[in-house]
N, C-alpha and C positions, 0 to 999 in steps of 0.2 A: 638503319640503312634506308636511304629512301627507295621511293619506286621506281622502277627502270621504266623507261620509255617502249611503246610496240613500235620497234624502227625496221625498215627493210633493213635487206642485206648491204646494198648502194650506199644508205644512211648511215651504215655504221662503219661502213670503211671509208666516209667523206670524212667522221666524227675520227676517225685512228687517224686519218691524215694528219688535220689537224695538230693533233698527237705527237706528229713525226715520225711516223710510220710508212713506210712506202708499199708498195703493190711489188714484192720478188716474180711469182707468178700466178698463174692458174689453171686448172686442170678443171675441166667441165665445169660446174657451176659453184665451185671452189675454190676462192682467190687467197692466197698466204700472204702476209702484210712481215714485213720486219723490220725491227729498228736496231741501230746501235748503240748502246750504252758501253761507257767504261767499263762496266762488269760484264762485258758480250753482248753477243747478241741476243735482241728478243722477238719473237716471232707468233702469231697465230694464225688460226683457219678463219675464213666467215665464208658462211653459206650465202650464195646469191638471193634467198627464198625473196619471195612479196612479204611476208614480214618473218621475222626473227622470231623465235619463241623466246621467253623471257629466261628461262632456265638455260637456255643454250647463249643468251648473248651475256649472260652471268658466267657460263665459263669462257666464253672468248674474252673478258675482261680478266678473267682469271689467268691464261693464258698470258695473256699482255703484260701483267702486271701494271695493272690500271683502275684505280678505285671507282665505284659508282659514282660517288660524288664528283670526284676529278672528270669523268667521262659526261656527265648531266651536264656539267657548266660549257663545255667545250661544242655542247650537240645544241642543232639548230642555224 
């Protein structure tokens, strides 16, 4: 598994965009991203923080269902 990037919160919801994720809502400094797939929908949280901790943007990937490596190529 490679190594995840230290990205803000901003950064990783440009990188879900990407993705094809959109922005559902947000509630304080908590924005829900969702997309739709054939099999439903899919959905997670990301924290606005100045950076992500690396362990927390590893479950918002998890969340997603989104591989590190699919996620590495697309950031930037």
């Amino acid at each position: 598994m490679p190594n995840l990037p230290h990205l803000s919160g901003k950064e990783i919801i440009r990188t879900l965009e990407r993705l094809g994720f959109v922005q559902a809502r947000q509630r304080g400094s908590h924005v829900v991203m969702k997309k739709s797939t054939p099999e439903g929908s899919i959905g997670c949280v990301v924290p606005l923080h100045g950076e992500v901790a690396i362990g927390t943007l590893h479950s918002i990937l998890k969340q997603a269902k989104v591989s590190p490596d699919e996620f590495i190529k697309v950031t930037k």
